[in-house]
C-alpha positions in Angstrom: 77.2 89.6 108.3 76.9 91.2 111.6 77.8 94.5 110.5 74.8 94.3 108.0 72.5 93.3 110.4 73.3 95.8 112.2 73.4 98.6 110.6 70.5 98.0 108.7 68.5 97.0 111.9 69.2 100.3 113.4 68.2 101.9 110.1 65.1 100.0 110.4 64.4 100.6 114.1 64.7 104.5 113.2 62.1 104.4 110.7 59.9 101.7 111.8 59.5 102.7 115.6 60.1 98.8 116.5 63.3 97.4 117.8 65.4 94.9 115.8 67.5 92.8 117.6 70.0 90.9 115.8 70.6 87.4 117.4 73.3 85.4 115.9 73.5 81.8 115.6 76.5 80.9 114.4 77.3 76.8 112.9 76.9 74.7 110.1 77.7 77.4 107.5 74.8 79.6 108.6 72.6 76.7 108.5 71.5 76.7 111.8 70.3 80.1 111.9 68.6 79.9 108.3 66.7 77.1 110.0 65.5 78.8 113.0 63.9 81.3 110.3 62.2 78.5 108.4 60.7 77.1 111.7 59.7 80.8 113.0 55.9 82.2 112.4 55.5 84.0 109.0 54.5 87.4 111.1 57.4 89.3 110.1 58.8 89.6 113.1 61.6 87.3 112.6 63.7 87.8 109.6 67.3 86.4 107.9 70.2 88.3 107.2 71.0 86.0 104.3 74.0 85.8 102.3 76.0 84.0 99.6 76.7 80.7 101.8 72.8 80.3 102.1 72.8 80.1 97.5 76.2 77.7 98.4 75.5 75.4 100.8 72.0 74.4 99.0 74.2 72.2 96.9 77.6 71.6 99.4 75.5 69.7 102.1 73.6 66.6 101.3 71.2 66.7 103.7 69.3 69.8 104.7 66.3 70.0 106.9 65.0 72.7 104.8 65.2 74.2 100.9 66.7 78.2 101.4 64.9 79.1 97.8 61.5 77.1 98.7 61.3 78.2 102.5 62.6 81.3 102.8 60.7 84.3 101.0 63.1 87.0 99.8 62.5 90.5 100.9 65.3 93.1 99.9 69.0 92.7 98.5 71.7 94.8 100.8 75.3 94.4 99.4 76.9 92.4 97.1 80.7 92.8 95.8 84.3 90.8 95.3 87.1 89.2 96.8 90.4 90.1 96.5 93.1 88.2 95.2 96.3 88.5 97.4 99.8 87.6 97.6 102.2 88.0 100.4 104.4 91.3 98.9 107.7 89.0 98.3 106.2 86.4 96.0 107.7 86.7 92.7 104.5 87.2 90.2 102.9 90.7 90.1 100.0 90.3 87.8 97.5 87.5 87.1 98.9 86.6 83.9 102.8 86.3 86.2 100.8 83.9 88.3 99.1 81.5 85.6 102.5 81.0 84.1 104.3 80.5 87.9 101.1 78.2 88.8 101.4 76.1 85.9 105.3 75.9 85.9 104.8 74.4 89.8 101.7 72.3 89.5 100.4 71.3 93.3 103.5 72.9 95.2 101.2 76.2 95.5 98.9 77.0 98.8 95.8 78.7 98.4 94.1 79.5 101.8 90.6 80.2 102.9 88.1 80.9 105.8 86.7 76.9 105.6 85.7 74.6 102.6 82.6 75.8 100.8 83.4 79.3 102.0 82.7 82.4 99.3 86.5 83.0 99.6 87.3 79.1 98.5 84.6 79.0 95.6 86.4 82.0 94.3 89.6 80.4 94.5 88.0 76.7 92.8 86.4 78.9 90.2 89.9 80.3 89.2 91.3 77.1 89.2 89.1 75.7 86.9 88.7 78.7 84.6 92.7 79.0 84.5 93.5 75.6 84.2 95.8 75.5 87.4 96.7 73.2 90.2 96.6 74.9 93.7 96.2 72.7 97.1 93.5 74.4 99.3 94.2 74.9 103.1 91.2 75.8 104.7 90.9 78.1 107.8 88.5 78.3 110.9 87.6 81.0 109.8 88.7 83.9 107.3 90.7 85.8 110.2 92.7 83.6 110.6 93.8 82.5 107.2 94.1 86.0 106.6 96.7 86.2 109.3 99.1 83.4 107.6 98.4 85.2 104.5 99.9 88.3 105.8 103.0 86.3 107.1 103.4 84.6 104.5 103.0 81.0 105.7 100.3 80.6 102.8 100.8 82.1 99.4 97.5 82.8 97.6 94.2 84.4 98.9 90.7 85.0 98.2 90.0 87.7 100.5 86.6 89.6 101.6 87.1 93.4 100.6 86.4 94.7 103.7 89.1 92.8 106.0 91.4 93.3 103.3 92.0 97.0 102.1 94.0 98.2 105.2 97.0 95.5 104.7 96.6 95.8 101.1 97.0 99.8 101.2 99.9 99.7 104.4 101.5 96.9 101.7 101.0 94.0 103.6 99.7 92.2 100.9 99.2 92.7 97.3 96.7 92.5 95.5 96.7 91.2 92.0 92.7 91.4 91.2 89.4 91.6 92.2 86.7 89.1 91.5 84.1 91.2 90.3 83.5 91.4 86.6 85.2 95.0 86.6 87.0 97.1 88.3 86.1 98.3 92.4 86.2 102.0 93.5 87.7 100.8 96.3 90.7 99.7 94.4 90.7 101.7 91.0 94.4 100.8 89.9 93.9 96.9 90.6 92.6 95.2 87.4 89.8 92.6 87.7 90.4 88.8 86.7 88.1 88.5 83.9 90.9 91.3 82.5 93.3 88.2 82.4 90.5 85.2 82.8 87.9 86.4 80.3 84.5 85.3 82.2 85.6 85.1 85.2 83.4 86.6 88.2 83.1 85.6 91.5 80.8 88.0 94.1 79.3 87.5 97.5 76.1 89.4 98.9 73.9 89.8 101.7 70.0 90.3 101.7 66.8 89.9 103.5 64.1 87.0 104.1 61.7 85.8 105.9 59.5 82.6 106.5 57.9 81.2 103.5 54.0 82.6 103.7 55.3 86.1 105.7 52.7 88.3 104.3 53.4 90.5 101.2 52.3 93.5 102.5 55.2 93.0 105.1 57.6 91.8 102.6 56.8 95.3 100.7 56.7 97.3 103.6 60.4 96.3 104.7 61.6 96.4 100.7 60.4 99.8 100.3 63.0 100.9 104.2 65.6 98.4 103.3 65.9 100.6 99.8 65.3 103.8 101.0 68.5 102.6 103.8 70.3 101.8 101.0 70.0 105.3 98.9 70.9 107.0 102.5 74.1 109.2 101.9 75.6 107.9 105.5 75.1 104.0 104.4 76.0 104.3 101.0 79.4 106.7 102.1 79.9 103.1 104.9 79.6 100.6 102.4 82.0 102.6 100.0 84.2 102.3 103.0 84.1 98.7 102.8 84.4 98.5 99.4 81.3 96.9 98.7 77.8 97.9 96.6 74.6 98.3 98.2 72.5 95.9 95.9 68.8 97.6 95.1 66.0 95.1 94.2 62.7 94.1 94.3 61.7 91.1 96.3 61.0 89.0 93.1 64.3 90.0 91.4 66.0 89.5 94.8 64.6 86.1 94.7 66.1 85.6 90.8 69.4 86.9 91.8 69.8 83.9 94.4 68.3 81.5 92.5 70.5 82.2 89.8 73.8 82.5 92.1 72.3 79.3 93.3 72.8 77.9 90.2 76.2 79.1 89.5 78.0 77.6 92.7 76.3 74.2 92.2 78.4 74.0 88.9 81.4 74.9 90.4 80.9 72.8 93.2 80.3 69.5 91.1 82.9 70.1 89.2 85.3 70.4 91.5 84.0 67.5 94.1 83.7 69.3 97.0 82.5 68.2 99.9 81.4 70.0 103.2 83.5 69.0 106.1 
């Protein structure tokens, strides 16, 4: 999420002739800097670098000071694209379909790691569990680093992995990669098939975007839209995020808002129906 803010921030700082400084505040999931946005003035000077856990954790945590869709106005989408399903190289399935048959032929002897519970990465890996009618145990990381480091290893065996981290140890052959969540294929990996190929239905994508406070006023909301778009149709951002193997994600502010309200919907099924609970 860093790396969005800020190269969008400098994007914005070029063609707005004012500064933006990206402050992190890391915790809770992201809920602790969504809320500083909630409690800032609506004068468009503060603004959230939201993402998929903010449409998440709207149904994972019980209790939340604030309501993301109610109290935070959306502005502009950025990116939105897949994780990657990995293996270490030695494990003995090579497609989706190899894997099904191996999960189901060792019911709850198979790890599947993530960056924490509630986590893009695990929802993916619940949603394929449910769609494909296997038992995996979840291991969940401080963070996707380091899960990403035993998945390398091979201490854990199964992965839902960002893009981004992932395409240099998938292309050196540290890992493999047996699909991508996204309902078809990614440029960035042409010859790996998606699930839904196996798991018809299947999707599972993450994004980023814009808000503000709730009451920020439209002209602003517009104003930013309109630079956040024009960033995104920019050869040299578009040629990065192609890099990263994600898709810059062009909307209005009101179909921004109906893209998270509907990805809002979609993780609350998955997380009811598989009981999970934010640590």
């Amino acid at each position: 999420m860093d790396l969005h803010a800020r190269l969008m921030g400098q994007w914005l700082s070029e063609r707005l002739g004012q500064q933006f400084i990206v402050e992190n505040r890391p915790g809770a999931g992201g809920n602790i800097g969504t809320e500083a946005v909630v409690r800032a003035q609506p004068d468009g000077y503060t603004l959230l670098l939201a993402a998929s856990p903010n449409a998440i954790n709207a149904t994972l945590y019980d209790k939340l000071n604030f309501d993301f869709i109610r109290d935070i106005a959306p502005v502009a989408g950025i990116v939105h694209g897949g994780q990657v399903m990995v293996l270490h190289p030695c494990h003995p399935t090579k497609t989706v379909a190899d894997f099904i048959a191996y999960a189901k032929a060792n019911p709850g002897k198979i790890n599947m790691a993530s960056g924490g519970v509630g986590t893009p990465g695990h929802l993916a890996g619940e949603l394929f569990k449910i769609m494909a009618g296997v038992d995996l145990i979840h291991v969940p990381y401080r963070g996707e680093g380091p899960a990403l480091t035993d998945a390398i290893s091979g201490q854990v065996e199964l992965m839902f992995v960002s893009a981004s981290p992932s395409l240099e140890f998938i292309r050196a052959g540290k890992l493999r990669a047996l699909a991508v969540t996204t309902a078809t294929r990614s440029p960035a990996l042409p010859d790996v098939p998606s699930v839904a190929e196996t798991v018809p239905g299947y999707e599972a994508t993450a994004w980023a975007g814009m808000g503000a406070p709730k009451g920020t006023p439209p002209e602003i909301i517009e104003r930013l839209n309109g630079q956040i778009n024009a960033g995104l149709a920019s050869p040299a951002i578009k040629a990065r995020y192609t890099d990263l193997g994600i898709v810059p994600l062009v909307l209005s502010p009101s179909d921004f808002g109906k893209f998270v309200a509907e990805d809002t919907q979609r993780w609350a099924k998955v997380i009811r129906t598989a009981n999970i609970k934010a640590e």
